[in-house]
C-alpha positions in Angstrom: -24.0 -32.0 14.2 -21.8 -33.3 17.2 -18.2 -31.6 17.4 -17.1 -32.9 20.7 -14.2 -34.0 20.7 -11.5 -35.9 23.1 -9.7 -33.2 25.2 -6.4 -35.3 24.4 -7.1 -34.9 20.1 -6.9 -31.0 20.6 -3.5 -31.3 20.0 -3.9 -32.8 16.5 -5.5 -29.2 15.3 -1.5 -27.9 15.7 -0.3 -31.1 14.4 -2.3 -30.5 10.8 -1.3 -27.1 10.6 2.4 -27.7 11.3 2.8 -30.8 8.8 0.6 -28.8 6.0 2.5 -25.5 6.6 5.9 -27.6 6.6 5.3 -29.7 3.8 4.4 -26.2 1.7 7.4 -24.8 3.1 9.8 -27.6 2.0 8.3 -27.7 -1.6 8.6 -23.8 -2.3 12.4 -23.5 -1.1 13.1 -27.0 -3.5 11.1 -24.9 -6.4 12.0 -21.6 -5.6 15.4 -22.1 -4.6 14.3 -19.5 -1.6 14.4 -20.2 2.0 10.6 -20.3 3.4 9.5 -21.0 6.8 5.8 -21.6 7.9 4.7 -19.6 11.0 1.4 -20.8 12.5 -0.6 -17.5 14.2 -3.7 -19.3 14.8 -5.9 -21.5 15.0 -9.5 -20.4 15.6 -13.4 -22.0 15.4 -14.6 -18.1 14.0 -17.7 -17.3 12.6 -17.5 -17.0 8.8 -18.3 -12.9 8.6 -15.8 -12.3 11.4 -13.6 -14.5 8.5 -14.7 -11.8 6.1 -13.4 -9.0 8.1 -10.2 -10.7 9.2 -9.2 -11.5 5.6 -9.6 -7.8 4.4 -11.4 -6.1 1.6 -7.8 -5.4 -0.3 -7.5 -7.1 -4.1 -5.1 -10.1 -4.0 -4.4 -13.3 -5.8 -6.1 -16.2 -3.9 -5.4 -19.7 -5.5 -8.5 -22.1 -3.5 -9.0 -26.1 -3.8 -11.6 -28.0 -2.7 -11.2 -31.5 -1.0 -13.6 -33.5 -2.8 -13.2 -36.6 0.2 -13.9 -35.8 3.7 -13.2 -33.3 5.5 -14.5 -31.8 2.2 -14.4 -28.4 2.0 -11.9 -25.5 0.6 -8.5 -24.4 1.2 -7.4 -20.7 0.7 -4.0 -19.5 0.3 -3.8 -15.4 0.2 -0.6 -13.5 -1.4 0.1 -9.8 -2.8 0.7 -9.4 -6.3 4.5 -9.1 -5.6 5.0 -12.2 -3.5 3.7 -13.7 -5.9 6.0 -12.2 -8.8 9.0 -12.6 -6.6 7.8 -16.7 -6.1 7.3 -16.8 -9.9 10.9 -14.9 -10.7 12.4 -17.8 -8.2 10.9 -20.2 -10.0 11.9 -19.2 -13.6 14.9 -17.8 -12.5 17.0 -16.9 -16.0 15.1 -19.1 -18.4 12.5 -16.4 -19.4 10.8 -12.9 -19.4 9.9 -11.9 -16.2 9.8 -7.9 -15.5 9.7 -7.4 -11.5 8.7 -4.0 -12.1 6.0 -4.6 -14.2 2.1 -4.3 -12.9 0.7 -7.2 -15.1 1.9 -10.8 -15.3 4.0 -12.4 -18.2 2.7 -15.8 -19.4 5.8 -17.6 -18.2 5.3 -15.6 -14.6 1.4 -17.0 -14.8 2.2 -20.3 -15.4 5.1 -20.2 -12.8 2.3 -19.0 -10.3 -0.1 -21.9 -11.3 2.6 -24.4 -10.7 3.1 -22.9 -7.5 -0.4 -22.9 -6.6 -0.8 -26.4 -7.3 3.0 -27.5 -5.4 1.4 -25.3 -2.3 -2.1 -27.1 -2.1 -1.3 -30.7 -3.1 1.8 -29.9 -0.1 -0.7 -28.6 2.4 -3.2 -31.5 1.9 -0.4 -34.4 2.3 0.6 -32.9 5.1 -2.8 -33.3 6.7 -3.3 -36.5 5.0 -0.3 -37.8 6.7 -1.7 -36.7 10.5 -5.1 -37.9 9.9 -4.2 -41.0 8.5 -6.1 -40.9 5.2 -6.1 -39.7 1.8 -7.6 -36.6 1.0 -8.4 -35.8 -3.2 -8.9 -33.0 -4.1 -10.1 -30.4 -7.1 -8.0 -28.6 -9.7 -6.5 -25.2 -7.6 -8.8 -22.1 -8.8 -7.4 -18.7 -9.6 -8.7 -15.6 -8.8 -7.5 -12.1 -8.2 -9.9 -9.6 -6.3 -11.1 -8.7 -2.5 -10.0 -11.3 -0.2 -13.4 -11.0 1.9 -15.5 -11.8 -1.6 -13.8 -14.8 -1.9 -14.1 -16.1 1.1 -18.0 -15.0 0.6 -17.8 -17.1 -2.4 -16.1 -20.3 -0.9 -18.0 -21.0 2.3 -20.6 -18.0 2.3 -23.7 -20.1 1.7 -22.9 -22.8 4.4 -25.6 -24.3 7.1 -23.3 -23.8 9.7 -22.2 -20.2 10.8 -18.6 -21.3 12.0 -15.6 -22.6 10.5 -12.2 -23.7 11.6 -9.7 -20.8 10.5 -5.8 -22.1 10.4 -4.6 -18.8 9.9 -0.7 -19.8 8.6 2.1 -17.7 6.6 4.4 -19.1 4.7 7.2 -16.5 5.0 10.8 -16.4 3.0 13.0 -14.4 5.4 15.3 -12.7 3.1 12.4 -11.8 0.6 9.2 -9.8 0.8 7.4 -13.0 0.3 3.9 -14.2 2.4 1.7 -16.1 1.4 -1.1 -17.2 4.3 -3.7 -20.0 4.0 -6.9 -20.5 5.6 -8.6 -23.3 5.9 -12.5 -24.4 6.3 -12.8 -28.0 6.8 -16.4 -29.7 7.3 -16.5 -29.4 10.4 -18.4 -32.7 11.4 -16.1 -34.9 9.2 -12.8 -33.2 10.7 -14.0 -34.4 13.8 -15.0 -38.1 13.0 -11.5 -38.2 11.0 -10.2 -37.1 14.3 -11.8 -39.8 16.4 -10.5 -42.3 14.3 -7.1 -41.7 15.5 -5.7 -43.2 18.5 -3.3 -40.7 20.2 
């Protein structure tokens, strides 16, 4: 497997993370009605245990897609069980039952967070669409509330390779408690050759 990759490119790793972490952005404030920004920490090649201890052994809602055209691979996006009920409240604002203070999740408040979950990946994947010049398809978003580190374990645990490309973004609303943050593992080898492609 060849990752080199022209020195001048490099820059396109920030591009993707911008334009995905924007596009999300734009879509939750238009659905929400909240203000989100997207803040960028990092952008590492990590290996995938090092990705298991980064992400944490706390319980949270993960909603993951997998990009069934290259790059292939999964997308992550990580969020506490009350960002995620404060996303779903904006959302549903006064047209159902929603009970902030409530531990489980109303039907209305799961479906809102579905809706979400599909406006945030289809969002993040145009936007890297858009900078690699391609389409990208991708699988229904998947659900699943539990140890962030397991399901990382589950998404790219059984990979040849040992590393994989971490955008580690948050998608933050400023006057809320809300942050969501995504990771990304990409196949590496086709995120190059996608890369090579493009003239810069």
């Amino acid at each position: 497997m060849s990752l080199k990759i022209d020195i001048r490119k490099l820059g396109l790793f920030n591009k993707m993370a911008k334009e995905g972490g924007n596009t999300v952005a734009d879509h939750l404030s238009q659905m929400t009605g909240m203000e989100t920004e997207m803040e960028i920490t990092k952008i590492n090649f990590i290996d995938i245990p090092d990705i298991k201890t980064h992400v944490g052994h706390a319980e949270q809602i993960g909603i993951s897609i997998e990009m069934v055209e290259p790059p292939h691979g999964h997308i992550l996006f990580l969020l506490e069980a009350g960002s995620a009920k404060e996303l779903s409240h904006g959302m549903i604002g006064d047209m159902g039952e929603t009970d902030p203070n409530a531990s489980g999740f109303t039907d209305m408040e799961r479906s809102a967070i579905q809706e979400i979950g599909n406006i945030m990946t289809s969002g993040f994947i145009d936007g890297w669409a858009n900078v690699l010049d391609t389409t990208i398809d991708i699988g229904p978003p998947s659900f699943i509330f539990g140890p962030g580190s397991g399901m990382v374990d589950d998404l790219v645990g059984d990979r040849d390779s040992d590393m994989a490309l971490m955008f580690d973004s948050h998608v933050q609303a400023p006057d809320s408690n809300v942050d969501v943050k995504v990771y990304t593992f990409p196949e590496l080898d086709e995120l190059v050759e996608l890369m090579q492609q493009i003239e810069v």
